[in-house]
Structures are given as structure tokens and as C-alpha cells.
N, CA, C and O atoms as a DFTB+ gen file, in Angstrom:
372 C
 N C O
     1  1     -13.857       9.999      11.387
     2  2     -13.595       8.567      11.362
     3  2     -14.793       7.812      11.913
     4  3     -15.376       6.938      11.270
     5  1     -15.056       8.113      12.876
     6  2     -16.554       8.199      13.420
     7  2     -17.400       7.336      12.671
     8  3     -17.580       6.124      12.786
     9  1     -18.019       8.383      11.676
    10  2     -19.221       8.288      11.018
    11  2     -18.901       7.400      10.047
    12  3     -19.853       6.732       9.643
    13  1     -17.663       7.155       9.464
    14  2     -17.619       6.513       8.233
    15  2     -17.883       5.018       9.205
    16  3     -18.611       4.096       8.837
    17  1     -17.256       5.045      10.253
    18  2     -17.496       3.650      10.692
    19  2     -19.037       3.506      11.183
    20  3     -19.490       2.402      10.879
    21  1     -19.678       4.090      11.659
    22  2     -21.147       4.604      12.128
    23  2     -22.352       3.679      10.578
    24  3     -23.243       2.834      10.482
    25  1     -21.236       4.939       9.380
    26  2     -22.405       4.392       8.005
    27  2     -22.215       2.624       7.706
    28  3     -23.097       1.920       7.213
    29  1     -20.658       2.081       8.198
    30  2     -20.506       0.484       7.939
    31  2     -21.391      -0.158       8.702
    32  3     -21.553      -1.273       8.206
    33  1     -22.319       0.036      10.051
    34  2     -22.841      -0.424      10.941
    35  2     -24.547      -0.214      10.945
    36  3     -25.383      -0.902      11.530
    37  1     -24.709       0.754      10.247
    38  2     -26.442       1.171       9.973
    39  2     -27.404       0.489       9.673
    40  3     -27.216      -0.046       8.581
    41  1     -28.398       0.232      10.135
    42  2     -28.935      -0.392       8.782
    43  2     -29.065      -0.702       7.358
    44  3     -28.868       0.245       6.597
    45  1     -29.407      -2.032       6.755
    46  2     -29.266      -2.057       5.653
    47  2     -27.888      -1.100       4.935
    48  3     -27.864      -0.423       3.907
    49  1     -26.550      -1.453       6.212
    50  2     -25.488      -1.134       5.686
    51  2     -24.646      -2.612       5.326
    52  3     -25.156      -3.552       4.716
    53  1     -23.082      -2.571       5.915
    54  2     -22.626      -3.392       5.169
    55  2     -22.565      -4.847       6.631
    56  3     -22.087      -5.948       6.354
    57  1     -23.089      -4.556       7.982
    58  2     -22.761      -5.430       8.723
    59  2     -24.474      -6.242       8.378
    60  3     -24.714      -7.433       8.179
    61  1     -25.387      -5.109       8.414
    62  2     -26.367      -6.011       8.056
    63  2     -26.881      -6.722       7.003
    64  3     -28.043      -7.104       6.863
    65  1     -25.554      -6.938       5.964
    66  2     -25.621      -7.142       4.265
    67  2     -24.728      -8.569       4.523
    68  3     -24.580      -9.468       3.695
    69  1     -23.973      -8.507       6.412
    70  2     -23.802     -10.276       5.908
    71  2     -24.834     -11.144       5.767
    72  3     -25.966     -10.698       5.956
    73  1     -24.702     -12.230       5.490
    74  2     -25.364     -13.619       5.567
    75  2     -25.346     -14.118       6.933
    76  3     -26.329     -14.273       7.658
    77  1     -23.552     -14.465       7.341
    78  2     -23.644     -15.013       8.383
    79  2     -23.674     -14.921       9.477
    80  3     -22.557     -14.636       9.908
    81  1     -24.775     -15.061      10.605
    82  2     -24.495     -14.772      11.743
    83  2     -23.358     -14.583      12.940
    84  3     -23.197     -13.869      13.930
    85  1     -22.920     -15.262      12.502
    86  2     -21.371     -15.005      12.847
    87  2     -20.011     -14.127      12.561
    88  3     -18.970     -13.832      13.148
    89  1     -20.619     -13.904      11.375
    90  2     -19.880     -12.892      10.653
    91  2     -20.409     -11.378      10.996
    92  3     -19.703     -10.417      10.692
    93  1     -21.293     -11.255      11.446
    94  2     -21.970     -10.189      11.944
    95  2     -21.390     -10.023      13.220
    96  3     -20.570      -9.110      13.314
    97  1     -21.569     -10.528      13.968
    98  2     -21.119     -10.689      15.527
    99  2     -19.901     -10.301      15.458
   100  3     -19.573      -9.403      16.234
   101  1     -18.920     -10.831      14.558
   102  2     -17.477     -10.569      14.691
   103  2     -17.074      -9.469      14.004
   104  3     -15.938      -8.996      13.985
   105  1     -18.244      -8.996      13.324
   106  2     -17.851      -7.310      12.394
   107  2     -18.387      -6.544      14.086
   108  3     -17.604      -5.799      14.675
   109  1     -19.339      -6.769      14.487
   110  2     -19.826      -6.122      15.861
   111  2     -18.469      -5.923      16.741
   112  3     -17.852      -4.861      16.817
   113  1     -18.115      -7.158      17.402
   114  2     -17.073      -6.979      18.125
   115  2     -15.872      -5.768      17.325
   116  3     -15.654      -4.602      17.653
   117  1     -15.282      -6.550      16.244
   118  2     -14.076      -5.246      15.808
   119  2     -14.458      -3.834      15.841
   120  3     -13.637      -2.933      16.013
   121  1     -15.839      -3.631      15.658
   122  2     -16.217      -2.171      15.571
   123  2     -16.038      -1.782      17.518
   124  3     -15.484      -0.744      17.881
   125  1     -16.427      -2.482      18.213
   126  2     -16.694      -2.084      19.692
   127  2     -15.199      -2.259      20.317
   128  3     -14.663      -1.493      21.117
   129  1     -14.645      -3.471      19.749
   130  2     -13.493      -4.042      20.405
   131  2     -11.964      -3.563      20.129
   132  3     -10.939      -3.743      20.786
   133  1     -12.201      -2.894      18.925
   134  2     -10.794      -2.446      17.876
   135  2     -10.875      -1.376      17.547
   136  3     -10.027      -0.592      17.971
   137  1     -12.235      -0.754      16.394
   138  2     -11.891       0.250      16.026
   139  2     -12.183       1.346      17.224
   140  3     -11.365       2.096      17.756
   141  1     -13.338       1.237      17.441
   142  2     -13.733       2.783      18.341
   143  2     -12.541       2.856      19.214
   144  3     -11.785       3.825      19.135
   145  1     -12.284       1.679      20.217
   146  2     -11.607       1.866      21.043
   147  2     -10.429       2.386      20.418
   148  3     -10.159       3.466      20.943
   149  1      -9.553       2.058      19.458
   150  2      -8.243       2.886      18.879
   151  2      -8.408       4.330      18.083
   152  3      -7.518       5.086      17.693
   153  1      -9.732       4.447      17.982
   154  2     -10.098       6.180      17.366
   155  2      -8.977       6.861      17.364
   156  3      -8.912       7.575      16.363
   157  1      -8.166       6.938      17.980
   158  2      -7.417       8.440      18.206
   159  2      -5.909       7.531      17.475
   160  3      -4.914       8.211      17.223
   161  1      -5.896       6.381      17.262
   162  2      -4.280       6.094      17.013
   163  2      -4.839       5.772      15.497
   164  3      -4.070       5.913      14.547
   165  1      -6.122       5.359      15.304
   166  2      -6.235       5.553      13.943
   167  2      -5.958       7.130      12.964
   168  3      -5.540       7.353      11.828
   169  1      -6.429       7.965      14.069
   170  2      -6.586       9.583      13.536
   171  2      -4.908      10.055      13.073
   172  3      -4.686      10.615      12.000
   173  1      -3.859       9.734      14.035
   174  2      -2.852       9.645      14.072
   175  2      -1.794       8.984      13.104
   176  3      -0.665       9.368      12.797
   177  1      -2.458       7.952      12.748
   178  2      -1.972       7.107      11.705
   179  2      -1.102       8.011      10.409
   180  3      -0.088       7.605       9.842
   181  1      -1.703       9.116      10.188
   182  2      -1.099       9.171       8.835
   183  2      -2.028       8.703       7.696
   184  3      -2.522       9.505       6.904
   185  1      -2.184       7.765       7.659
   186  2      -2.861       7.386       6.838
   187  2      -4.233       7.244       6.659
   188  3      -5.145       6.720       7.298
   189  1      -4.084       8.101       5.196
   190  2      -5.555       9.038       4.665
   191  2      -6.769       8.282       4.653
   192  3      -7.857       8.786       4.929
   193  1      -6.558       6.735       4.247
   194  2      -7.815       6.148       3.449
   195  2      -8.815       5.152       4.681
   196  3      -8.559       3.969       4.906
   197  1      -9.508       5.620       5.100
   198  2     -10.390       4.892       6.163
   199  2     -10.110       3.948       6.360
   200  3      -9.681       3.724       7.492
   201  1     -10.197       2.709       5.266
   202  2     -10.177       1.347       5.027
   203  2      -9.058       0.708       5.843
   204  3      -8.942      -0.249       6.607
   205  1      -8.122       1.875       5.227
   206  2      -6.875       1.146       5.408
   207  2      -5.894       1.450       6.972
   208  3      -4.801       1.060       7.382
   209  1      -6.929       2.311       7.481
   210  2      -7.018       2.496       9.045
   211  2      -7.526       1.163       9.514
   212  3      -6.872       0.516      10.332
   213  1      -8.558       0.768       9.078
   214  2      -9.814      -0.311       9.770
   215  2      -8.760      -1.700       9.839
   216  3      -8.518      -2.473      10.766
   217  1      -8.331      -1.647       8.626
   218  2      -7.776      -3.100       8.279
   219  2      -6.342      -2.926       9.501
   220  3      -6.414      -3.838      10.325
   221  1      -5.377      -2.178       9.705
   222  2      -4.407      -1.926      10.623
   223  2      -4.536      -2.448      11.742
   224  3      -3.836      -3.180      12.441
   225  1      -5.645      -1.926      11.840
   226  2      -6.161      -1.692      13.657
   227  2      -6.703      -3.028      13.623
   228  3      -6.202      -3.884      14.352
   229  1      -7.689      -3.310      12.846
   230  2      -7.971      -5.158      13.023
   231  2      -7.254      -6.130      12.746
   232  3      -7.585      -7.278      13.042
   233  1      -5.984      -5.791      12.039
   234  2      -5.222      -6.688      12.216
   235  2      -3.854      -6.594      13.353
   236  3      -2.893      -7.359      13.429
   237  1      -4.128      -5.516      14.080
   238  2      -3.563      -5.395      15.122
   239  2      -4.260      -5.915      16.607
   240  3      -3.694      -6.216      17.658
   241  1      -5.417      -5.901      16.331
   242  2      -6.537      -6.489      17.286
   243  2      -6.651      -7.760      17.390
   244  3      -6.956      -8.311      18.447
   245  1      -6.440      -8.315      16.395
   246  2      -6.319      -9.591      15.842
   247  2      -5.045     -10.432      16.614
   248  3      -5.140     -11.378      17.396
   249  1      -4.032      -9.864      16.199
   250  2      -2.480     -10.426      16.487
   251  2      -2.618     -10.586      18.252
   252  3      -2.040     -11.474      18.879
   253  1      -3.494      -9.546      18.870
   254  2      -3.144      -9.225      20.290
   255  2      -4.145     -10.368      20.571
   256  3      -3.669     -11.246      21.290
   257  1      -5.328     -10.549      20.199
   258  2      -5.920     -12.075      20.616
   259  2      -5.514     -13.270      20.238
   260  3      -5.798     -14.331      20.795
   261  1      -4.686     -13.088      19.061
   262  2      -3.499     -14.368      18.969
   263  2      -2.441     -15.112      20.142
   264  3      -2.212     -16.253      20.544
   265  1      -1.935     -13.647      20.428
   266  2      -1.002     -14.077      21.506
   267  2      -1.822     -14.619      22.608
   268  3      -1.404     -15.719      22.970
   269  1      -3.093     -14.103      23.404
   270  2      -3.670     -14.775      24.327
   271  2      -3.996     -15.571      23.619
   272  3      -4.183     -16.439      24.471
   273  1      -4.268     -16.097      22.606
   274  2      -4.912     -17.711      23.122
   275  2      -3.925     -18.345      22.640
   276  3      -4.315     -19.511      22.603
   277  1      -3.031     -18.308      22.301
   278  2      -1.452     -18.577      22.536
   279  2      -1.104     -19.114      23.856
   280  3      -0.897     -20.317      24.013
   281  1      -1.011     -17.979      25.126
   282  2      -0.447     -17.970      25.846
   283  2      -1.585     -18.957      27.349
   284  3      -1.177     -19.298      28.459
   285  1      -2.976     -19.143      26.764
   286  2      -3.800     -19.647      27.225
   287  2      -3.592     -21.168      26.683
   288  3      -3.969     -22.121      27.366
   289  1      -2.923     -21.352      25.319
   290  2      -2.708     -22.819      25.173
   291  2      -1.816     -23.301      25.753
   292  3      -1.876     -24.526      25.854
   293  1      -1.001     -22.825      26.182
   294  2       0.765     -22.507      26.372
   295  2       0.262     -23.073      28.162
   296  3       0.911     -23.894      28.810
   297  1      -0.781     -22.508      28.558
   298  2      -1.094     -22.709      30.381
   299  2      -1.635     -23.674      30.181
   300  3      -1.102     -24.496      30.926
   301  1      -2.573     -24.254      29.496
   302  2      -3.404     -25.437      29.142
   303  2      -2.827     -27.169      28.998
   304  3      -3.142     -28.306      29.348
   305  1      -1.642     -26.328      28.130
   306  2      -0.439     -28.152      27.865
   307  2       0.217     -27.896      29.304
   308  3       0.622     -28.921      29.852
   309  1       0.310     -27.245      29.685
   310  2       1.328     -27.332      31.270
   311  2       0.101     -28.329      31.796
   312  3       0.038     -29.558      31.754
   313  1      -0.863     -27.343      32.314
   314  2      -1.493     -28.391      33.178
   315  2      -2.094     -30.127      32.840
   316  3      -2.281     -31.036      33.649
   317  1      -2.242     -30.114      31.659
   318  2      -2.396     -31.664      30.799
   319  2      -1.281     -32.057      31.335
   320  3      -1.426     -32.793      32.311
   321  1       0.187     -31.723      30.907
   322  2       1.435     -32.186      31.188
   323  2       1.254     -33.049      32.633
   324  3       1.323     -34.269      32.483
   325  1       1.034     -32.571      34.003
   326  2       1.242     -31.898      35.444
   327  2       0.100     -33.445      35.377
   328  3       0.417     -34.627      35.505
   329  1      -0.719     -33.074      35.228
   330  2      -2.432     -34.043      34.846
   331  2      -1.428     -35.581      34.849
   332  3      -0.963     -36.423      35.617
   333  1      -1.500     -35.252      33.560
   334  2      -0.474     -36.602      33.106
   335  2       0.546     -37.628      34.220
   336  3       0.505     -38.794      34.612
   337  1       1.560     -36.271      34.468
   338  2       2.216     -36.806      35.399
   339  2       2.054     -37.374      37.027
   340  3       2.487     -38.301      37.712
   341  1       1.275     -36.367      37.151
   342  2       0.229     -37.465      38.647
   343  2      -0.952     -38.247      38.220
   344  3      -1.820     -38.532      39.045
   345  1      -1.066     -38.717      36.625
   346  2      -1.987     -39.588      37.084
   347  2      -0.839     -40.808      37.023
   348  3      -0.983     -41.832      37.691
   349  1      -0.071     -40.661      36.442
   350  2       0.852     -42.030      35.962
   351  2       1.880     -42.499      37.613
   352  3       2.448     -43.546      37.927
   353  1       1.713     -41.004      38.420
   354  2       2.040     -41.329      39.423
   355  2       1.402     -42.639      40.183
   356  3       1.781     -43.747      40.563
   357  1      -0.121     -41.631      40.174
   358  2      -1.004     -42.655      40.487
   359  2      -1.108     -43.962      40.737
   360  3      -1.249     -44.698      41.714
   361  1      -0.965     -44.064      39.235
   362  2      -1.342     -45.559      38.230
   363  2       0.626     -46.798      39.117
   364  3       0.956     -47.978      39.241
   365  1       1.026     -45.857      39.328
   366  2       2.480     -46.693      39.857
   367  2       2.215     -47.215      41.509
   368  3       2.944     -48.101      41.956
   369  1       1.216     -46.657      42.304
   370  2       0.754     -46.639      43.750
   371  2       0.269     -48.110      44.373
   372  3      -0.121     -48.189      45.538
């Protein structure tokens, strides 16, 4: 599993065949951030076809940084809320 992900990352492979800089960076991260790190639950998977390991696991990688910045917006309107409410305190003084 390794190597097939190894040959997506090579030179003049497919991360250095994006355009966008950004798009690079974020093929970087899933390879460091998703796949390697799940190696062994990909191996486990069952399922034969590389790809369709990669796509699992990044869209499982995916969902789990959903919920944090979810749960980071979720802390964010509290404190606006809190903000709000002592400034209007304030503003009544």
C-alpha cells in the first residue's frame, strides 16, 4: 500500500502534475495526515482496489475535520453570543 501511495507522491508523479498550489499542499497533508497514518485499517479494509482505500480514508479524514470546525464554530457563536450580551449590558450602564 506503501509504494502505490509513495509512486502518487514522486516526482513528476501525480501531486507534482497539479497546477495548484494549494491543491498540492492538500494532496501533501492527506498523504501525511490520512493515508499513512491509517496504513493498517486501510490493509484491513477488505477492499482490493488502492483507490478505493485512499478515497475511504479521505473521506473519513475529511468528515473528522468537519466535525472540528463544526464544533470550533459551535465555541465561536457562544462567545459572540456572551460578547453581545455584555456589551449591550454595557451600552444600558
Amino acid at each position: 500500500m506503501v509504494e502505490q501511495i509513495e509512486k502518487l507522491k514522486k516526482p513528476a508523479g501525480f501531486q507534482d502534475a497539479l497546477m495548484n498550489l494549494k491543491h498540492r499542499e492538500a494532496f501533501y497533508k492527506l498523504i501525511d495526515e490520512a493515508w499513512l497514518a491509517e496504513e493498517k485499517a486501510m490493509e484491513k479494509s477488505g477492499i482490493p482496489d488502492i483507490m478505493n482505500n485512499l478515497i475511504l480514508v479521505a473521506n473519513t479524514h475529511n468528515r473528522m475535520e468537519i466535525k472540528a470546525l463544526q464544533k470550533r464554530i459551535e465555541e465561536l457563536e457562544k462567545l459572540l453570543e456572551n460578547m453581545d450580551k455584555h456589551r449591550a449590558q454595557l451600552k444600558d450602564v
